[in-house]
C-alpha positions in Angstrom: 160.4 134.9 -21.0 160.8 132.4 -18.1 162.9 135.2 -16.5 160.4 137.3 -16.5 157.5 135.1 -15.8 159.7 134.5 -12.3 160.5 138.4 -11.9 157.0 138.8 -11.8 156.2 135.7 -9.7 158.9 137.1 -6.8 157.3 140.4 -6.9 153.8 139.3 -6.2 155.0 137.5 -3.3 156.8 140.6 -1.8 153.5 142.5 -2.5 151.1 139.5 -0.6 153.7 139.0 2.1 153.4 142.7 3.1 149.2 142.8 2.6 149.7 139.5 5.1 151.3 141.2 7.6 149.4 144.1 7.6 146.5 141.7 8.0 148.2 140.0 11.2 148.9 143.4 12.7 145.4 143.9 13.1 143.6 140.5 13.1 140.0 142.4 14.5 139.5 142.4 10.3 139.6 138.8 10.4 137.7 137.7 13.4 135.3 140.7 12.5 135.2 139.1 9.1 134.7 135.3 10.9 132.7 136.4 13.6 130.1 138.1 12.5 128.7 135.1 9.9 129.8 132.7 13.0 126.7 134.5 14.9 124.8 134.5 12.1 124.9 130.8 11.5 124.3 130.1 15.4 121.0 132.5 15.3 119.8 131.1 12.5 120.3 127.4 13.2 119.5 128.1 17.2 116.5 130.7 17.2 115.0 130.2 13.7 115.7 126.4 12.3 113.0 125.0 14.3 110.5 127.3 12.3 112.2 126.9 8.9 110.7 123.9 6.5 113.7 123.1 4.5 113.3 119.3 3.9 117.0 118.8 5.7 116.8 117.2 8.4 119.9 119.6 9.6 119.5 122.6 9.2 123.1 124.0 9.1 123.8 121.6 6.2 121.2 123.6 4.3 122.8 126.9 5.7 125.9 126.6 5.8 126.7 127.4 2.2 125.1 130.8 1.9 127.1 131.3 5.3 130.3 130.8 3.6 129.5 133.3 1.1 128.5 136.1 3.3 131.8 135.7 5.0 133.7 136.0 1.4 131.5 139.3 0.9 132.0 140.4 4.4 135.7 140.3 3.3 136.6 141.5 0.8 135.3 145.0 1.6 138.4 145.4 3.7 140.5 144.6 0.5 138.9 147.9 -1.1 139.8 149.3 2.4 143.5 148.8 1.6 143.8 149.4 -1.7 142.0 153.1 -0.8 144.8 153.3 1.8 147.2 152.5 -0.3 146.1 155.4 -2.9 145.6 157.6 -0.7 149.5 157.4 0.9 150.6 157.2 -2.9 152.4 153.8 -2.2 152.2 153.1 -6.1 154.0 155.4 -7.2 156.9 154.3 -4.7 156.1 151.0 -5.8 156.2 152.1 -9.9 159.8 153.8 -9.2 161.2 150.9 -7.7 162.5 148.0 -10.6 159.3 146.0 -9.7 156.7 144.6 -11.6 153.6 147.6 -12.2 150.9 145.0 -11.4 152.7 143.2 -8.2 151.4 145.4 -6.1 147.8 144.9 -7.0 148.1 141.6 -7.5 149.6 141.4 -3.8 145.9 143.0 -3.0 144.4 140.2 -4.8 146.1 137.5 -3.3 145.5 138.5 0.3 141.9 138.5 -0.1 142.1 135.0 -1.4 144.1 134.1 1.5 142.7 135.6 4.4 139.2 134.7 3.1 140.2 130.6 3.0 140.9 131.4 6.6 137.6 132.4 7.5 136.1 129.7 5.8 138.1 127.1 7.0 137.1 128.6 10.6 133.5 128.8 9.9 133.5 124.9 8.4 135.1 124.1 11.7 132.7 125.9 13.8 129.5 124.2 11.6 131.6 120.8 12.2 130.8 121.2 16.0 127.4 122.2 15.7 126.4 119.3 13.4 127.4 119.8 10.2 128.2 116.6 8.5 129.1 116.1 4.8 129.0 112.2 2.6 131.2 114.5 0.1 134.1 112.5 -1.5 137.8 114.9 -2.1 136.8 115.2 -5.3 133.3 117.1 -4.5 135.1 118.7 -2.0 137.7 120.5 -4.5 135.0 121.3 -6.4 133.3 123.3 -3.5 137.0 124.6 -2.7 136.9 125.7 -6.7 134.0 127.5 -6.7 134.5 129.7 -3.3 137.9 131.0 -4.4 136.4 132.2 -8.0 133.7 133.7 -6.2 136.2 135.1 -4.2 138.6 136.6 -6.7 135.3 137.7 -8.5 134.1 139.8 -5.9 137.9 141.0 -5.0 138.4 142.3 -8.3 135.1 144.3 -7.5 136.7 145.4 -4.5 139.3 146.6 -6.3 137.5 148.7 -8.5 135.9 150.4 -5.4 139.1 150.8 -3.8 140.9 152.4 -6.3 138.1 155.4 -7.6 136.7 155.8 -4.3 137.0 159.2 -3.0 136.7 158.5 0.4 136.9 155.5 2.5 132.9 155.3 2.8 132.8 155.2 -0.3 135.6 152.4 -0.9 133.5 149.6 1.6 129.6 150.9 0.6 129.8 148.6 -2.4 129.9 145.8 -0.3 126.4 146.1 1.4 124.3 145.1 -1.6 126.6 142.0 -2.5 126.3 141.0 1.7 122.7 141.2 1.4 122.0 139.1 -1.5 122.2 136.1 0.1 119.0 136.7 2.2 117.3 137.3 -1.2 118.6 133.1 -2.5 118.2 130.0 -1.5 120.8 129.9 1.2 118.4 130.5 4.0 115.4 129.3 2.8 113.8 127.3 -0.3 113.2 129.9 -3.0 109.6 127.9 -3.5 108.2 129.8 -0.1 108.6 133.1 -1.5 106.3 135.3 -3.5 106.3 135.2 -7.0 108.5 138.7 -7.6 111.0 138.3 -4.9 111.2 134.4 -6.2 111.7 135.4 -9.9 114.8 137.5 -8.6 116.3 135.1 -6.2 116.4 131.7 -8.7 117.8 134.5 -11.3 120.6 135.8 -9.5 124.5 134.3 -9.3 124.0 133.5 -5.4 121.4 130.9 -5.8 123.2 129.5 -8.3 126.2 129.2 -6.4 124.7 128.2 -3.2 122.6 125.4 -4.9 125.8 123.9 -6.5 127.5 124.0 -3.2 125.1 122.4 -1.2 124.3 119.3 -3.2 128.0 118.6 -3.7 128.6 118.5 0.4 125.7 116.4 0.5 126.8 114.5 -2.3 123.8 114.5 -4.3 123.9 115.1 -8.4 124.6 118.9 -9.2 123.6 118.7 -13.0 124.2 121.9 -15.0 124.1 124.0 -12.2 127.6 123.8 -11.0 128.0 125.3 -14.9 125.4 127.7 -14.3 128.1 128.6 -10.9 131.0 128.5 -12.6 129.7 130.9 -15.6 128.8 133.4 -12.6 131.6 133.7 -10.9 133.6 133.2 -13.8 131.8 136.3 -16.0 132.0 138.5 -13.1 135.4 137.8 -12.5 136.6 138.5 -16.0 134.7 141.8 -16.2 135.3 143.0 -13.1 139.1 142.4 -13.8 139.2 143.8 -17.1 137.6 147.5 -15.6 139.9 146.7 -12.3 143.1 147.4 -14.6 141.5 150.2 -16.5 140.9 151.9 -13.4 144.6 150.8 -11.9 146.6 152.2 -15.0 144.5 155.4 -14.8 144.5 156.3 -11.3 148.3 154.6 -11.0 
């Protein structure tokens, strides 16, 4: 069992050493990945903060969260990009014919979303750093925060997946990601959910982001989180666990 448990081990880090360098071959993913929220956090904090009641005094303490999860859905489109390459060039078969294990290569997938998405956050924290982000979060709090962004990662990845491996073309393999980017403008991450209108505010404290932003935020401002880091972790947490459990179906069906 512990043979195997190893054998398995080794394999997935074949697999996420060659999704890595793939990803280093052409780091215009990343930075696009990084940039693009990088410009979004400097237009909102620099053009529109000044007109946005918050009740923080800084306004890319309040922002930063949602920021961190556009970035992760920004992302992880690119891991759907991949796998459909990867299809497409019939890789897994290769992969199936070799003695390795069948979900390695998957799994590889998987992994380099998680790490190439703690890249860009660690980036975009850095950038917020110099424009005035400042957190009274203890290590603990911050592991916490470090928990939840890498289930909401792996939760949206395994979504990815699903896209990437029944698409039948490669707009097809990135459109799902649109919708899940653009939830964050319909949440608390840039704005209180108490200025909207009644409808639009019923959906946004109703949906996982707020949830997730909410329990974010008071941890790096080290206030109490209450049951909404639950109501977070139950989110990313359900989504993950479904969106793994069709993510196979679909792998040992199309594979």
């Amino acid at each position: 069992m512990g043979t195997t448990k190893n054998h398995h081990l080794s394999d997935m880090g074949v697999m996420l050493g060659r999704s890595m360098r793939h990803i280093f071959r052409s780091l215009d993913t990343i930075m696009t990945v990084t940039i693009t929220p990088i410009i979004m956090m400097l237009l909102f904090v620099y053009v529109f903060g000044g007109a946005i009641k918050t009740g923080v005094a800084n306004y890319v303490n309040y922002l930063l969260p949602g920021i961190l999860l556009i970035a992760i859905a920004s992302g992880i489109s690119y891991t759907a990009y991949r796998l459909f390459l990867d299809m497409q060039s019939g890789i897994f078969d290769r992969f199936h014919s070799m003695p390795i294990a069948r979900s390695a290569a998957l799994w590889g997938h998987v992994l380099t979303s998680l790490v190439s998405n703690t890249m860009s956050v660690m980036v975009i924290i850095i950038v917020a750093l110099i424009m005035g982000f400042r957190s009274t979060a203890g290590v603990l709090s911050w592991l916490a925060v470090a928990g939840i962004l890498a289930l909401f990662t792996l939760a949206l990845t395994w979504i990815a997946a699903i896209a990437g491996l029944s698409a039948k073309s490669m707009d097809g393999a990135t459109a799902f990601a649109y919708p899940i980017i653009f939830l964050p403008f319909i949440s608390s991450a840039f704005v209180p959910t108490e200025t909207m209108p009644k409808v639009v505010r019923a959906f946004a404290e109703n949906q996982p982001v707020t949830s997730i932003v909410n329990a974010i935020r008071a941890l790096l401002s080290n206030q109490p989180v209450g049951e909404g880091i639950w109501i977070a972790l139950a989110w990313c947490i359900g989504i993950m666990l479904v969106a793994y459990l069709f993510a196979i179906q679909v792998y040992k069906k199309r594979v």
